[in-house]
N, C-alpha and C positions, 0 to 999 in steps of 0.2 A: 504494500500500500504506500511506504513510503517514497518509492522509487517510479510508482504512479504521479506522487505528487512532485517531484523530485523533477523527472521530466515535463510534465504541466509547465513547471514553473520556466525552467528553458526553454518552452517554444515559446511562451508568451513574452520573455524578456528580447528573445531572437528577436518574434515577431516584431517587437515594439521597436527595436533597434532599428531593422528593416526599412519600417514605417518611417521613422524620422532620419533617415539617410535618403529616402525618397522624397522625403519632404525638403528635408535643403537642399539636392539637387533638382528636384524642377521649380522651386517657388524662385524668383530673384532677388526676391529679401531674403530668404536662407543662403542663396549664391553668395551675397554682399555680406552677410555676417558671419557666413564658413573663410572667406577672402580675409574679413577685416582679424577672425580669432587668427588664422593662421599668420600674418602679418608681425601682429603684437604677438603673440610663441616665437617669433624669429629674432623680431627686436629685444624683446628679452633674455633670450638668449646670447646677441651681442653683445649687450650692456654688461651678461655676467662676466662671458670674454673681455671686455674692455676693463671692466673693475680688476680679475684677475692680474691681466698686465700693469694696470697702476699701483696697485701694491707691489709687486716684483720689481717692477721700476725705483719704487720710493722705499723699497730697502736698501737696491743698488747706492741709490744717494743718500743712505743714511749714513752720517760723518760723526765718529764716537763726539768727535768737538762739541756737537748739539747736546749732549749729554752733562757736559761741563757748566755747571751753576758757572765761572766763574766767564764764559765765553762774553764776548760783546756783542758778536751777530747773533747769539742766541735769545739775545733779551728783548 
């Protein structure tokens, strides 16, 4: 019985998936909002890239000097 419902419950999430994969590719409001989510996933993604390399960079140019209470350019 449980494997009755077990599968029920898998065709209906299929089906429903199905459903709304059909639904953003023929409406062209779901075109433009599958475009726009896909879009923003990419840019975010470069931003993490890009944050990534600024901190590797601004270790590069970490100079113990800064560290020195007693520095001029540090104050």
């Amino acid at each position: 019985m449980k494997d009755v419902a077990t599968k029920q419950r898998k065709v209906a999430l299929e089906a429903g998936a199905l459903l709304l994969v059909l639904a953003i590719g023929i409406t062209p409001d779901g075109r433009r909002a599958a475009v726009s989510t896909f879009e923003e996933i990419i840019r975010i993604g470069e931003t993490v890239t890009e944050l990534q390399c600024r901190i590797v960079t601004g270790f590069r140019n970490l100079s113990p000097d800064l560290l020195d209470p007693t520095c001029p350019e540090c104050i």
